[in-house]
DRENLUMSE-348680 format. One record per residue (C-alpha): residue number from 1; chain; z, y, x. Coordinates in Angstrom, 3 decimals, padded with zeros to 6 digits, m for minus. Layout:
BEGIN
+-----+-----+----------+----------+----------+
: seq : mol :       up :    north :     east :
+-----+-----+----------+----------+----------+
: NUM :   A :        Z :        Y :        X :
...
+-----+-----+----------+----------+----------+
END
This chain:
BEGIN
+-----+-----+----------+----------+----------+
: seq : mol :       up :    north :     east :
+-----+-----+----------+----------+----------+
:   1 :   A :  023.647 : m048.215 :  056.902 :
:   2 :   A :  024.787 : m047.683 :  053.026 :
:   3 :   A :  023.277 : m044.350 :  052.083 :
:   4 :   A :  024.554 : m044.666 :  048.907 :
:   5 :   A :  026.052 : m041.169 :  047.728 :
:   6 :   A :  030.015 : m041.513 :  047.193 :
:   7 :   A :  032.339 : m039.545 :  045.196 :
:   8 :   A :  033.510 : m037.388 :  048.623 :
:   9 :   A :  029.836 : m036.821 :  049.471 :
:  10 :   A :  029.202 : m035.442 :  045.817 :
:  11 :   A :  032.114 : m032.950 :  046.320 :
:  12 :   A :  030.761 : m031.737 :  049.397 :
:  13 :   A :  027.455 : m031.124 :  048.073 :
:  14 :   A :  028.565 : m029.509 :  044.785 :
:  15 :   A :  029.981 : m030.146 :  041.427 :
:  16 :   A :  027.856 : m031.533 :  038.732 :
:  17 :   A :  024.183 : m032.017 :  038.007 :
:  18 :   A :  023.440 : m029.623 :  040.759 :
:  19 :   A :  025.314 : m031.564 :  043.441 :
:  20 :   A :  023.880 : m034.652 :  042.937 :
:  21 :   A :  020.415 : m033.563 :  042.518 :
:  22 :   A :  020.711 : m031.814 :  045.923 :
:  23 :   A :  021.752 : m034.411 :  047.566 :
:  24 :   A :  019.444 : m037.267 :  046.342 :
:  25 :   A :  016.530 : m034.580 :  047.149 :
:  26 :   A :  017.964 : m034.416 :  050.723 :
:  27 :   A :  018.243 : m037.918 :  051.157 :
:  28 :   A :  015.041 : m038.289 :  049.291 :
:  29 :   A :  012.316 : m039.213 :  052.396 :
:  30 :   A :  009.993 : m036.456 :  052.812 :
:  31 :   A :  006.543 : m037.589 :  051.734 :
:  32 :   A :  008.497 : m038.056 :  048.265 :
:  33 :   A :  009.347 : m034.969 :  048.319 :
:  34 :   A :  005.834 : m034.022 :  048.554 :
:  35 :   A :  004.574 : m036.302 :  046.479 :
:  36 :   A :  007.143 : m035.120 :  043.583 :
:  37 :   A :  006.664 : m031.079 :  044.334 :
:  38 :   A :  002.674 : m032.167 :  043.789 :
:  39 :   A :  003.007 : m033.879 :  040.576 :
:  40 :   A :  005.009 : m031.149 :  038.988 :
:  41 :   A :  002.724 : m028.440 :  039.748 :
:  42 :   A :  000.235 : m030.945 :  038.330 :
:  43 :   A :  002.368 : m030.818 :  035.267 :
:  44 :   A :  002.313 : m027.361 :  035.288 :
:  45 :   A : m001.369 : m026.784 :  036.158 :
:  46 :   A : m002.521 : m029.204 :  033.450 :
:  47 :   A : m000.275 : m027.876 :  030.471 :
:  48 :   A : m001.903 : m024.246 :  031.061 :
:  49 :   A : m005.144 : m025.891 :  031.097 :
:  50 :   A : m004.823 : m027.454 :  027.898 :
:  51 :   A : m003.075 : m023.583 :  026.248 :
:  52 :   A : m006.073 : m021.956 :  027.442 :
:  53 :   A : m008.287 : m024.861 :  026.196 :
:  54 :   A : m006.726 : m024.368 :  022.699 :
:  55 :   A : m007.210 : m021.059 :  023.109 :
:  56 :   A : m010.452 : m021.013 :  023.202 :
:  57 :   A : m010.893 : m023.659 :  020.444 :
:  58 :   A : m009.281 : m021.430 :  018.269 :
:  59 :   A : m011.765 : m018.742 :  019.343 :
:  60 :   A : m014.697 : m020.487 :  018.811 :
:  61 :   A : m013.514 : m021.734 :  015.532 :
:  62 :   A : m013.142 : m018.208 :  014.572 :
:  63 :   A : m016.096 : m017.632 :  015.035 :
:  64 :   A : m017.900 : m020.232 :  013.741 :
:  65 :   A : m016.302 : m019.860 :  010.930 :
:  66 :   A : m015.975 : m015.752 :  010.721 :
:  67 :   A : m018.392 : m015.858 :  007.182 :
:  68 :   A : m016.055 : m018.028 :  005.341 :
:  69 :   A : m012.919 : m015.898 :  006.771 :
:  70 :   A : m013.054 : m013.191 :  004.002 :
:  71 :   A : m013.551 : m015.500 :  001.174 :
:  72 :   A : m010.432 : m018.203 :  002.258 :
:  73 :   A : m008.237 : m016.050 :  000.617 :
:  74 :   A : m009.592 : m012.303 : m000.842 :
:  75 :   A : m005.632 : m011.744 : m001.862 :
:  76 :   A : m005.259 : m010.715 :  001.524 :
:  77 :   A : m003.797 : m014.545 :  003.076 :
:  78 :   A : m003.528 : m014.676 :  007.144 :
:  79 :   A : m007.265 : m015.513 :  007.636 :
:  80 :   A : m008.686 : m012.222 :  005.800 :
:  81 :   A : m005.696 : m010.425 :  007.889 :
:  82 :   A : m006.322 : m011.950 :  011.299 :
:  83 :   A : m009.774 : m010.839 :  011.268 :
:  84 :   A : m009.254 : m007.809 :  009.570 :
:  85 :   A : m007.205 : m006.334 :  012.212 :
:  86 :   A : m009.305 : m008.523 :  014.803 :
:  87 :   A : m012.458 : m006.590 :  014.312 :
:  88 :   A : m012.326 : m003.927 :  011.695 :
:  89 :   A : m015.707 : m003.654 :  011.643 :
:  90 :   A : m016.788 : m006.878 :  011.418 :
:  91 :   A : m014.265 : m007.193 :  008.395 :
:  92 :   A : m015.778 : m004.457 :  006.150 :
:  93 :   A : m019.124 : m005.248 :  007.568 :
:  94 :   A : m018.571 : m008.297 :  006.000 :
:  95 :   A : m017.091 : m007.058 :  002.791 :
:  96 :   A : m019.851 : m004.752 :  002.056 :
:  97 :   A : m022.023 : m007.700 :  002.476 :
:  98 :   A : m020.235 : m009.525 : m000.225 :
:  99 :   A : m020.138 : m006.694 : m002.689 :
: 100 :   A : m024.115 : m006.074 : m002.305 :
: 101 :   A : m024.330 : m009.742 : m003.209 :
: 102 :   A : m022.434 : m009.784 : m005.911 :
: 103 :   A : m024.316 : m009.505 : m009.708 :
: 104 :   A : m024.004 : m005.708 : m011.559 :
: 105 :   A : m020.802 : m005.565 : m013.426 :
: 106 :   A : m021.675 : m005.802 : m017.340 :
: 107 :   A : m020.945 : m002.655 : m019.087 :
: 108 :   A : m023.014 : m002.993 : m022.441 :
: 109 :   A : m019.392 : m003.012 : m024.299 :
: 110 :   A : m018.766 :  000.115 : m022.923 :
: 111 :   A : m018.581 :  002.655 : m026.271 :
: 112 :   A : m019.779 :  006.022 : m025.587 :
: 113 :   A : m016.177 :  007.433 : m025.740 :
: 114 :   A : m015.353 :  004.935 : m023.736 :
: 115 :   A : m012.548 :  004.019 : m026.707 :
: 116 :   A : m012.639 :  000.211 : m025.070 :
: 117 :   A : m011.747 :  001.552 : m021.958 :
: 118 :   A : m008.373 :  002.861 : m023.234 :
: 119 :   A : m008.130 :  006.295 : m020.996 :
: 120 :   A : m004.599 :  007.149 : m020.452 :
: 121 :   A : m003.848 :  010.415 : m019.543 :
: 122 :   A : m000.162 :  010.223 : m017.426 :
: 123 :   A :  001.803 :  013.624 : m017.494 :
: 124 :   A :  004.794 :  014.976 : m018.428 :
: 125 :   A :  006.831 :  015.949 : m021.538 :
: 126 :   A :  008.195 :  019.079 : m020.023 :
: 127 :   A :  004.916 :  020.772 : m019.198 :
: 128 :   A :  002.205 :  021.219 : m021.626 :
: 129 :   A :  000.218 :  023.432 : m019.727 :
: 130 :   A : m000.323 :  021.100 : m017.230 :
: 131 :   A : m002.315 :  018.613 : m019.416 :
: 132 :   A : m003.616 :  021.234 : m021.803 :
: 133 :   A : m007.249 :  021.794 : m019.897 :
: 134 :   A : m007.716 :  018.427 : m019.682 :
: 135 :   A : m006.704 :  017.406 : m023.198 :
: 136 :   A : m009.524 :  020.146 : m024.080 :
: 137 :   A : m012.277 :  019.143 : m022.151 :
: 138 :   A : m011.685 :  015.236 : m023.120 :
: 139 :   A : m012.034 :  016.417 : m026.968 :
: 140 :   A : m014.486 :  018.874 : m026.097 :
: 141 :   A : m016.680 :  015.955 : m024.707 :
: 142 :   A : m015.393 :  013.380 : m027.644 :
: 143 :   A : m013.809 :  011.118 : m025.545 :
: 144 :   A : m011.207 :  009.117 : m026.503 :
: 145 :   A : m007.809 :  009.103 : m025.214 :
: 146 :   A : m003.844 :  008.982 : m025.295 :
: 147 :   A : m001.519 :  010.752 : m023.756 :
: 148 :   A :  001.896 :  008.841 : m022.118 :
: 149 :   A :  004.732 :  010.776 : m021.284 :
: 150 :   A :  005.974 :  009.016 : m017.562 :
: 151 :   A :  009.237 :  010.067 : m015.949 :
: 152 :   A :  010.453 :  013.332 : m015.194 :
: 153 :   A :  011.644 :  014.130 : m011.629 :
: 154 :   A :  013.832 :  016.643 : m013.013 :
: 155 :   A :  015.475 :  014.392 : m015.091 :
: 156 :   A :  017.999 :  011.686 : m013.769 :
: 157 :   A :  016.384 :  008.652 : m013.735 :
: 158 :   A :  018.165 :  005.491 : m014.729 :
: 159 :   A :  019.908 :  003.657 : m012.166 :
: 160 :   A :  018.563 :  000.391 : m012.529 :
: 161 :   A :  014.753 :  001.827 : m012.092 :
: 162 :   A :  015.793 :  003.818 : m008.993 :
: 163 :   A :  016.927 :  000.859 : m007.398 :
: 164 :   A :  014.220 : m001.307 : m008.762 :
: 165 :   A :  011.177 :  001.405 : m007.720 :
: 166 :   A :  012.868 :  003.310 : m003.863 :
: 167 :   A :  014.044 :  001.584 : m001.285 :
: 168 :   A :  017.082 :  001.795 :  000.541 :
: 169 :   A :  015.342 :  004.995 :  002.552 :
: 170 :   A :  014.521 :  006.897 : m000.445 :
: 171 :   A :  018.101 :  006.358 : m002.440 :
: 172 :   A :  019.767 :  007.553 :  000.398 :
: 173 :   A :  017.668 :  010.644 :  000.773 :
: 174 :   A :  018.397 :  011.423 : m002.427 :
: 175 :   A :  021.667 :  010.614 : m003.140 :
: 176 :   A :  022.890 :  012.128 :  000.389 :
: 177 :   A :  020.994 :  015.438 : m000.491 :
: 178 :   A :  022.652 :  015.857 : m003.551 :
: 179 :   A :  026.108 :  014.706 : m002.111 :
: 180 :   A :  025.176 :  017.323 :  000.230 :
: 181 :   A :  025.017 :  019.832 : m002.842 :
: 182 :   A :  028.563 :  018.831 : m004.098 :
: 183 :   A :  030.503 :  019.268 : m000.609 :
: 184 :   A :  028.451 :  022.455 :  000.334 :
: 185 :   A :  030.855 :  025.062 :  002.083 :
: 186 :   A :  028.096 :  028.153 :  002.507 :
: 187 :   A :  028.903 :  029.840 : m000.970 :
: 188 :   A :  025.748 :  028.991 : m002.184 :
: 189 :   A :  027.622 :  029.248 : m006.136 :
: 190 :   A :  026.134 :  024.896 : m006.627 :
: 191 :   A :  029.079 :  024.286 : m009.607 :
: 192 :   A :  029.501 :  020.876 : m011.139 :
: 193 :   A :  027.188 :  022.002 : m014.333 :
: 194 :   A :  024.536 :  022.572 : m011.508 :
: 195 :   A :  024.692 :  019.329 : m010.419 :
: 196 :   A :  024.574 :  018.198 : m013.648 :
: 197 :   A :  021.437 :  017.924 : m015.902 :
: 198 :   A :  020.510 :  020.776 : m014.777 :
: 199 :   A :  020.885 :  020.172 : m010.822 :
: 200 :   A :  017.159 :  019.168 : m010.124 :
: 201 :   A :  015.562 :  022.270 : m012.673 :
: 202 :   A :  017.733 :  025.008 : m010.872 :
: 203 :   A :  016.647 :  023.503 : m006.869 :
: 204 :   A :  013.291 :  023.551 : m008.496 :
: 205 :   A :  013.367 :  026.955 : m009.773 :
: 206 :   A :  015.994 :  028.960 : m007.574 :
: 207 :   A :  015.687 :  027.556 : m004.991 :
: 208 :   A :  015.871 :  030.887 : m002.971 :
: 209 :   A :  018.931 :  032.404 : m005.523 :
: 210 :   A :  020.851 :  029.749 : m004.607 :
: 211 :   A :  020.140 :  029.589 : m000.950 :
: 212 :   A :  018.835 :  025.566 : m001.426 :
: 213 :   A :  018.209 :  024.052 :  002.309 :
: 214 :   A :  014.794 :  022.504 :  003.175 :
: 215 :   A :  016.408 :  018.627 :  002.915 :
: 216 :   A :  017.102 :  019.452 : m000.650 :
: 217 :   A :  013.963 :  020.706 : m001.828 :
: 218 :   A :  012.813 :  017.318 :  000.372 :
: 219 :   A :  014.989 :  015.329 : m001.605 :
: 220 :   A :  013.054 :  016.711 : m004.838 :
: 221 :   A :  009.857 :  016.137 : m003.840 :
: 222 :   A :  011.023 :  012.710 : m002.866 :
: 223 :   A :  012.494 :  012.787 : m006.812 :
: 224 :   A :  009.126 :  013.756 : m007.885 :
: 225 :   A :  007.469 :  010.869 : m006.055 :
: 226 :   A :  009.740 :  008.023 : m007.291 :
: 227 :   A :  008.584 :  009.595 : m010.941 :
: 228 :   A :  005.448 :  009.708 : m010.180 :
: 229 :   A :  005.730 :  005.716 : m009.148 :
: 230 :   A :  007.420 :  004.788 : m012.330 :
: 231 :   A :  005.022 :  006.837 : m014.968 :
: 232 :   A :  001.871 :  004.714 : m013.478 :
: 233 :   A :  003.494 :  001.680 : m012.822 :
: 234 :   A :  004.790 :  002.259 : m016.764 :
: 235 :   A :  001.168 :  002.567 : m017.582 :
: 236 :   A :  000.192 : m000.008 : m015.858 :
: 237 :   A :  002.832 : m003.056 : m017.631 :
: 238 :   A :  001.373 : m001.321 : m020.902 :
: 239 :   A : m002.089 : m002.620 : m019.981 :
: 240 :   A : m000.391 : m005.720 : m019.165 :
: 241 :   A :  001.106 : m005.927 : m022.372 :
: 242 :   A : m001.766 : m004.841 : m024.547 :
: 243 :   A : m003.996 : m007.187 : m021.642 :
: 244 :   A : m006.560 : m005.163 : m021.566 :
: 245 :   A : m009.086 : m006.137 : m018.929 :
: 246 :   A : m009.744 : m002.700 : m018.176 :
: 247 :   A : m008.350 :  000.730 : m017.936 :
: 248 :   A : m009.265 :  004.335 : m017.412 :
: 249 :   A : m006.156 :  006.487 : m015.976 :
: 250 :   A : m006.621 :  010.491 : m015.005 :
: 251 :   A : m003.623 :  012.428 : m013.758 :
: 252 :   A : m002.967 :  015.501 : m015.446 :
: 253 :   A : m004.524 :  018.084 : m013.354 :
: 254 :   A : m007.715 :  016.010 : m013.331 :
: 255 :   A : m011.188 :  018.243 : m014.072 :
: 256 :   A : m014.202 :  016.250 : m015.620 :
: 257 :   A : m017.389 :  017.407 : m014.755 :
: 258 :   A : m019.981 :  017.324 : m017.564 :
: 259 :   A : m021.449 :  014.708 : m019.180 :
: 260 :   A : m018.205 :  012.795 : m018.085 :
: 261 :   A : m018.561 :  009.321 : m020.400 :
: 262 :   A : m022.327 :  009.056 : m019.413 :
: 263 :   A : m022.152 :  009.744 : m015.732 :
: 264 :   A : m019.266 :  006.979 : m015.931 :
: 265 :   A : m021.445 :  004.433 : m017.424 :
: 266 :   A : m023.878 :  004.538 : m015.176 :
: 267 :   A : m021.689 :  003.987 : m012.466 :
: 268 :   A : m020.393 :  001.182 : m013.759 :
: 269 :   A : m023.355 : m000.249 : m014.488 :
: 270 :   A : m024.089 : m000.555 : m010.858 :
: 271 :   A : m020.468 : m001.679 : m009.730 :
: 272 :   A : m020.116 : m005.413 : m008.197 :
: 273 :   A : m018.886 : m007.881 : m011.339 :
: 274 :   A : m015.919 : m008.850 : m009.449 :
: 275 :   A : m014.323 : m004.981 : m008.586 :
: 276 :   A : m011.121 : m004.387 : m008.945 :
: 277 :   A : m010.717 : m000.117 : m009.094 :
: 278 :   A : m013.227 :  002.317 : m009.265 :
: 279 :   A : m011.930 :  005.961 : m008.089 :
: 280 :   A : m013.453 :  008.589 : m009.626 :
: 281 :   A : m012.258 :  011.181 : m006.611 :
: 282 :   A : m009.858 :  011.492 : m003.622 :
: 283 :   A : m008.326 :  012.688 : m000.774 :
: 284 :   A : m007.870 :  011.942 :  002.699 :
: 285 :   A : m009.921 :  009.409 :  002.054 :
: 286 :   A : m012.022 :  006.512 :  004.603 :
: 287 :   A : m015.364 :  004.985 :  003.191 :
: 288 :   A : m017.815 :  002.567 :  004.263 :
: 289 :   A : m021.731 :  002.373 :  003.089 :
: 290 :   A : m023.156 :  002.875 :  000.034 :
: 291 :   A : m022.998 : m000.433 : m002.058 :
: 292 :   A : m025.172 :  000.614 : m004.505 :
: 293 :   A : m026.416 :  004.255 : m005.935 :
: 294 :   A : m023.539 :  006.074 : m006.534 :
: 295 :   A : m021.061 :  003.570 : m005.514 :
: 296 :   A : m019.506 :  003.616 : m001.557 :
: 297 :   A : m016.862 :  000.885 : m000.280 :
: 298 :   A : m013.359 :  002.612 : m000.449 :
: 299 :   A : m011.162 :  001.639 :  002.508 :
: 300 :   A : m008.122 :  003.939 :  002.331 :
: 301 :   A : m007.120 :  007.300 :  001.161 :
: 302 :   A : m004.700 :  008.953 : m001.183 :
: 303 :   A : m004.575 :  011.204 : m004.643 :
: 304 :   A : m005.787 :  008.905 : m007.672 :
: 305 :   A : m006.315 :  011.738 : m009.826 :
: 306 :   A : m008.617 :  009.353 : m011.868 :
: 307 :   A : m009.549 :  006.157 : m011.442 :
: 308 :   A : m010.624 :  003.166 : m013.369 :
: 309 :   A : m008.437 : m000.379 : m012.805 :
: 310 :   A : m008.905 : m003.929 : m013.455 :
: 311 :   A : m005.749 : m005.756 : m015.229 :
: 312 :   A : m005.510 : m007.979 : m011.901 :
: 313 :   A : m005.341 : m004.898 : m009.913 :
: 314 :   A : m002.115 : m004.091 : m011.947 :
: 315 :   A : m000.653 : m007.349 : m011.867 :
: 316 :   A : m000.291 : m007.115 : m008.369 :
: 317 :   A :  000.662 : m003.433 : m008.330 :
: 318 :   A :  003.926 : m004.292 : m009.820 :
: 319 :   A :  004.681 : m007.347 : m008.946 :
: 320 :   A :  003.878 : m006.776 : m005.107 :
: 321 :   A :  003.141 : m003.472 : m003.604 :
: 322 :   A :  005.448 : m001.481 : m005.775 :
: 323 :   A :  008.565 : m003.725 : m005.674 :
: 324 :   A :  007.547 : m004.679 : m001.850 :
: 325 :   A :  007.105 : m001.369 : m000.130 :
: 326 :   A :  009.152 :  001.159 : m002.383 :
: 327 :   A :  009.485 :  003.802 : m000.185 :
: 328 :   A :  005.893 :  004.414 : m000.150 :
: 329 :   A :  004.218 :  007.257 : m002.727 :
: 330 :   A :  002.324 :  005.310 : m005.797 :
: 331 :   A : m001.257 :  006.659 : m004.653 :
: 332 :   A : m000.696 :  005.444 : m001.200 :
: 333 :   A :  000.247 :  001.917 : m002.409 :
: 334 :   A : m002.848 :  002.093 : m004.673 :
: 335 :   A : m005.221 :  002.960 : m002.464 :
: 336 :   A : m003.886 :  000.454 :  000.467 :
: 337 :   A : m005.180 : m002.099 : m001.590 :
: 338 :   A : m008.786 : m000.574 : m000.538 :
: 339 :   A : m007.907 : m003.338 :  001.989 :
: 340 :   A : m008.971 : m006.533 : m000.489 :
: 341 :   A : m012.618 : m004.959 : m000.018 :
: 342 :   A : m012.690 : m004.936 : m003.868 :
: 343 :   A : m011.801 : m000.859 : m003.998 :
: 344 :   A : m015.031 :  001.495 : m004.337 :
: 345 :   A : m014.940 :  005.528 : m004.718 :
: 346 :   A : m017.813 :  007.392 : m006.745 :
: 347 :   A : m020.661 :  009.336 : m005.237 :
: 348 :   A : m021.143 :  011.876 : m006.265 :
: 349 :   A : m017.716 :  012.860 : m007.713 :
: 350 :   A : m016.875 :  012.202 : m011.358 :
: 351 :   A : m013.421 :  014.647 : m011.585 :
: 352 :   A : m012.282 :  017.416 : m009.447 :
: 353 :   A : m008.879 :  018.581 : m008.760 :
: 354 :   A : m007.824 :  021.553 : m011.242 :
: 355 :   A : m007.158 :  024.742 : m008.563 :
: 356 :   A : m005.537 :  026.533 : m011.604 :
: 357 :   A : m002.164 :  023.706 : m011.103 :
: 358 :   A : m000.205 :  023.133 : m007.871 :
: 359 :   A :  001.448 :  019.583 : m007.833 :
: 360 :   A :  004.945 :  019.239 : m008.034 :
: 361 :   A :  004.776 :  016.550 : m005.250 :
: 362 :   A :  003.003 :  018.546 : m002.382 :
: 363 :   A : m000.181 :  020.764 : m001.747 :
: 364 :   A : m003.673 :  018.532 : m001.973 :
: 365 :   A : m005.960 :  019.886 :  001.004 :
+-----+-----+----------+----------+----------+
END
């Protein structure tokens, strides 16, 4: 008998592909059938045996190789990530280890005004009396020092840095708010010559004459952030500039304690050769062990009120964390970089936070 399949048989059975297979798996005898249904789960069995064998490879590998992890790549590159989120632990375990092995960083060169460190102190034109107690105690203590006038959230800043320095998120906060401003119906009095120059002094200063709702005085916070970003990222291409290897920064409303330039030495002196910021205080902040005396490993935290910063530290400040995540405040882009295991904070304190100022961001706590 011809059990060939023929055209009528196909049509029967279905159309296509599907038909045909059907039919020939019908007419197929059974222990083929078997004998096929076996060798496929065979397939099957034998491909998840070899995933989960590469699996664990992979695993072991790790771990074999979980010392030479952190140094493949310090700049944070995917093995220094994978086992950083991995095992936390492990990773700044492992970090702290490095920086104890690491030779004292060489501060002989260090002047006693710390001149060669080139402090910079970042504030604003409009205020005085912000930087005035600091300006006094760094003379007072006859350490040298410049002032740089950054960018004023109360000024308009300059299209092309907005857009170079916020991200879509923060240019529409700010923008909308003060669209907001111009189309407001409530009789709040905002005329065009308040949304003028003047738009971002008056919210600051009236805010309750004029009625101003909580998304605006958002939006100048927000204002005051993005200035904040561009005065030490400013600071920081003028180290680039000038190449200094190293710089000392201090906010405005930073206090120094006494016997500032010596205490600083000293900490130096005992800082890994290869760091890459020293902060002097902070906020919010999470550490790890003590390197050395007076030196802990910095993970993450916020408020650089003072800090002292390596040149390639700044080179990838601007060329990565600023221009990559530029919704995010300066000091928290800063201090993320705690992450590279090359960030340590000073113990004790070297600077306090003046109680005599309140930030035009937001409230420290």
């Amino acid at each position: 008998m011809d059990t060939r399949l023929r055209p009528e048989t196909a049509s029967r059975t279905g159309t296509g592909c599907t038909g045909l297979v059907g039919e020939f798996s019908r007419l197929m005898p059974p222990n083929n059938q078997r004998r096929m249904k076996f060798h496929a789960s065979l397939t099957v069995a034998v491909l998840v045996l070899l995933s989960i064998g590469g699996m664990v490879a992979a695993a072991l590998l790790l771990f074999q190789a979980r010392d030479c992890l952190p140094l493949m790549n310090p700049e944070g590159g995917w093995p220094s990530k994978l086992l950083r989120h991995v095992n936390q632990d492990f990773y700044w375990r492992q970090k702290l280890k490095e920086a104890r092995l690491r030779k004292s960083f060489n501060c002989s060169w260090i002047a006693p005004n710390l001149g060669n460190l080139h402090p910079q102190v970042v504030t604003v034109e409009r205020v005085p009396e912000r930087r005035r107690e600091l300006v006094a105690q760094l003379r007072l203590q006859r350490i040298a020092h410049e002032v740089v006038f950054g960018a004023d959230g109360l000024h308009d800043i300059p299209a092309p840095l907005l857009k170079l320095y916020s991200g879509k998120r923060t240019r529409k906060h700010l923008t909308g708010a003060r669209k907001s401003a111009a189309n407001d119906e409530s009789g709040s009095g905002l005329d065009d010559e308040f949304l003028g120059g003047g738009y971002w002094q008056a919210l600051q200063g009236n805010s309750t004459q004029y009625g101003v709702q909580e998304s605006r005085q958002a939006a100048l916070f927000r204002r005051m952030e993005v200035a904040a970003k561009l005065s030490f990222t400013s600071v920081f291409h003028k180290m680039v500039g000038e190449r200094w290897e190293y710089m000392l920064v201090f906010e405005d409303d930073a206090v120094l304690f006494r016997d500032f330039s010596r205490q600083l030495r000293d900490v130096l002196c005992r800082m890994p050769d290869n760091f890459e910021v020293l902060y002097l205080n902070a906020c919010h902040e999470t550490t790890g062990e003590a390197v050395r005396p007076g030196v802990i490993q910095f993970q993450k935290g916020s408020c650089t009120v003072a800090f002292v910063v390596s040149l390639p530290f700044a080179l990838r400040t601007i060329h990565y964390e600023v221009l990559k995540h530029r919704d995010i405040p300066f000091d928290h882009l800063a201090m993320k970089q705690g992450r590279y295991g090359r960030s340590f904070l000073a113990d004790p304190r070297l600077v306090n936070f003046t109680q005599s100022i309140k930030s035009e961001i937001r409230d420290r706590k």
